[in-house]
N, C-alpha and C positions, 0 to 999 in steps of 0.2 A: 482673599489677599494673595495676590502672585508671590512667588519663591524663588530664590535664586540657590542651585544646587551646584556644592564644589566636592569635589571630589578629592581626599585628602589624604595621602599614606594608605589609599584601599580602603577609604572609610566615608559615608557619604553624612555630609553636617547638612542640614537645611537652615537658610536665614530670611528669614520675613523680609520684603520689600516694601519699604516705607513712602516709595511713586504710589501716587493713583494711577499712573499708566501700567498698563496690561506688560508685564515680561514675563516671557515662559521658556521657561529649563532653559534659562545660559550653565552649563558645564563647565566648569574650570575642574578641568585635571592633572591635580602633580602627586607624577609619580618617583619615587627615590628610593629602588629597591638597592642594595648595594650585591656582590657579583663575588665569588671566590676563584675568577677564574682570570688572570692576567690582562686579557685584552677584552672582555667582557664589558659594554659600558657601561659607569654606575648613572643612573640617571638622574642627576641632580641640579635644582636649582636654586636660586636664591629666595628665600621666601617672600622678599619685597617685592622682586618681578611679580609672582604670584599675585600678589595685593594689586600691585599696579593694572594688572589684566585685569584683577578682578573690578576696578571704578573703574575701568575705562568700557569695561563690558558693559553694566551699570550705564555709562553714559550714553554709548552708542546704539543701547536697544531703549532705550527711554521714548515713552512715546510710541513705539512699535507692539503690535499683536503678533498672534497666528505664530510665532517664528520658534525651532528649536533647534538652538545651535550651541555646537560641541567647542572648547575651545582649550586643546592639550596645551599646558606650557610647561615645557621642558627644554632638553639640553641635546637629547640624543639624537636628533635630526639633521638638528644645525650648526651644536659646538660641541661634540660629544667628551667627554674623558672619561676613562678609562680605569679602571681597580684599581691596575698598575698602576699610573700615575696618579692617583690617591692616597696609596701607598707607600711610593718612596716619597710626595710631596709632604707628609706626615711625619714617616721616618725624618727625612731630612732636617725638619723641622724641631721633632724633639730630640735629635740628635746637637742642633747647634743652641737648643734654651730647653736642657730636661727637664722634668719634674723632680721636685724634689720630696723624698720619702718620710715618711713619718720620724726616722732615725734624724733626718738633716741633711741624708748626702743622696744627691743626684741619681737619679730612676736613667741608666743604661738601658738605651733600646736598638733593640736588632730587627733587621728586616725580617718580617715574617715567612712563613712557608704558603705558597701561594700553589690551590689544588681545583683544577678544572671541572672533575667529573665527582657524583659521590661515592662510586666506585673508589674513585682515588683516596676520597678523604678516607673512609672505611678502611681499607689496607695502612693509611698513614695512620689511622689509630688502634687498630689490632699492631702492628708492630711494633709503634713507639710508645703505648699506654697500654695495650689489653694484656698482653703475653708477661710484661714488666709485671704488671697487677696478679695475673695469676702466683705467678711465684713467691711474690709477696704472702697472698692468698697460703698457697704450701709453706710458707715460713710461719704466719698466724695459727696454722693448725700445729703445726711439731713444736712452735716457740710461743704460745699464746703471750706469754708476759714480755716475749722483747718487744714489739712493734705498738704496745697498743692498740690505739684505734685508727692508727694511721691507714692500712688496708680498708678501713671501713667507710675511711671520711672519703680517699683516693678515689673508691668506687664510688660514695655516690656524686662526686665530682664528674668523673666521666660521664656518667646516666643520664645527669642532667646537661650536660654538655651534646650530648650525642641525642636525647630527647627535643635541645632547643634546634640544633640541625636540621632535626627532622620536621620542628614546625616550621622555620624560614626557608625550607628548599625550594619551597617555591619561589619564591623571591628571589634568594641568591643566586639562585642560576637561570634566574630570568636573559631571555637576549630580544625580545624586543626592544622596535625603537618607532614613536609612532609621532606621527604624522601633524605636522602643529602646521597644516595652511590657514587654515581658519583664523590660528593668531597670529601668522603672520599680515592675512590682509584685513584685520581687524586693527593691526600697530599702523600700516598706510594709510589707515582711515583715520587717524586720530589727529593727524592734521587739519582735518577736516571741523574741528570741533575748536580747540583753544590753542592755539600752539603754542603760548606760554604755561598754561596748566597742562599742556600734551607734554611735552618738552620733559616736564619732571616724571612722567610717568613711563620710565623707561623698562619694558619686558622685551627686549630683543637678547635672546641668548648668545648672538654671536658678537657681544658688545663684550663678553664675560673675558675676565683673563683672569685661567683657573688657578695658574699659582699664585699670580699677587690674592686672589681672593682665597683663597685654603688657607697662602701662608699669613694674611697679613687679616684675615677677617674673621675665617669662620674657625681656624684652630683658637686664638687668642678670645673669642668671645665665647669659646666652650669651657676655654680654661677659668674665665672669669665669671659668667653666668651660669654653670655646671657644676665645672669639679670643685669649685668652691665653695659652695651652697651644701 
């Protein structure tokens, strides 16, 4: 039974092909590392594009043997954005519709601190969080009873903060950007097949307009199918 392999967040899912015709290794790869570095691009797409690549791959290798083809869909090639503008589009965002907090009133948010190397992030957290902690630390030992457990929770806060950095650094300060021709003359071809069923299956990233889609789609549907659940 031929296999269709997509490649998905760094993770490869295998799905049974339900043709009797012969397809071999169609590739769909999305990649959406995000970046701590300002101009850094996150790589992101919309997961329907994805879907859509993926029947249309589906259609256009149907009936074909022998072939093994790669088929990147992403953003970074064609319509790239950027950490930065993910971030103040975010910011912006829940600055003019906050969250509202457990209390009832309104979740205040500030543009965050945005650190290139992890060099840099290191010194921004031995300054702002290690050195604080230690003295903490020398107040816990002379005052055991003032502070509680707070020194204890603080550190393992950090640890596990500074532990998750170091699994994702490869990811976050990824700067590749790779190479989607394949889908693109794979989207040329699909006129070639149904152009009322082509028509709906749209994966061209340079169709994307990232802040109506951040502010108007993919924030509001994280708020509703996410943080609400």
């Amino acid at each position: 039974m031929p296999s269709l392999f997509f490649l998905f967040k760094n993770a490869y899912f295998t799905l049974s092909s339900s043709f009797s015709s012969s397809i071999h290794n169609i590739v769909i790869a999305l990649n959406t590392p995000t970046t701590m570095n300002n101009q850094f691009e996150a790589l992101n797409i919309p997961v329907d594009m994805v879907a859509n690549a993926m029947v249309m791959a589906v259609a256009i290798h149907a009936g074909k043997s022998g072939s093994q083809d790669v088929y990147h869909v992403g953003s970074s090639c064609k319509n790239p954005i950027t950490f930065g503008q993910l971030h103040d589009l975010a910011a912006r965002y829940f600055t003019k519709s906050p969250l509202v907090g457990r209390d009832g009133s309104p979740i205040i948010v500030s543009k965050g601190t945005i650190l290139s190397t992890m060099s840099q992030f290191s010194f921004y957290m031995t300054l702002r969080y290690k050195l604080p902690l230690q003295m903490l630390r020398l107040i816990n030992i002379v005052y055991p009873w003032w502070n509680g457990n707070k020194y204890k929770d603080i550190d393992r806060k950090i640890k596990l903060a500074m532990r998750l950095v170091d699994l994702y650094r490869p990811y976050v300060l990824f700067k590749g950007i790779f190479d989607d021709m394949n889908t693109e003359r794979m989207r040329l071809k699909r006129q070639d097949i149904n152009k009322e069923i082509s028509g709906s299956l749209e994966f061209d990233p340079k169709s994307i307009d990232w802040e109506d889609y951040i502010t108007n789609i993919h924030i509001p549907g994280l708020i509703s199918y996410v943080l609400q659940n």
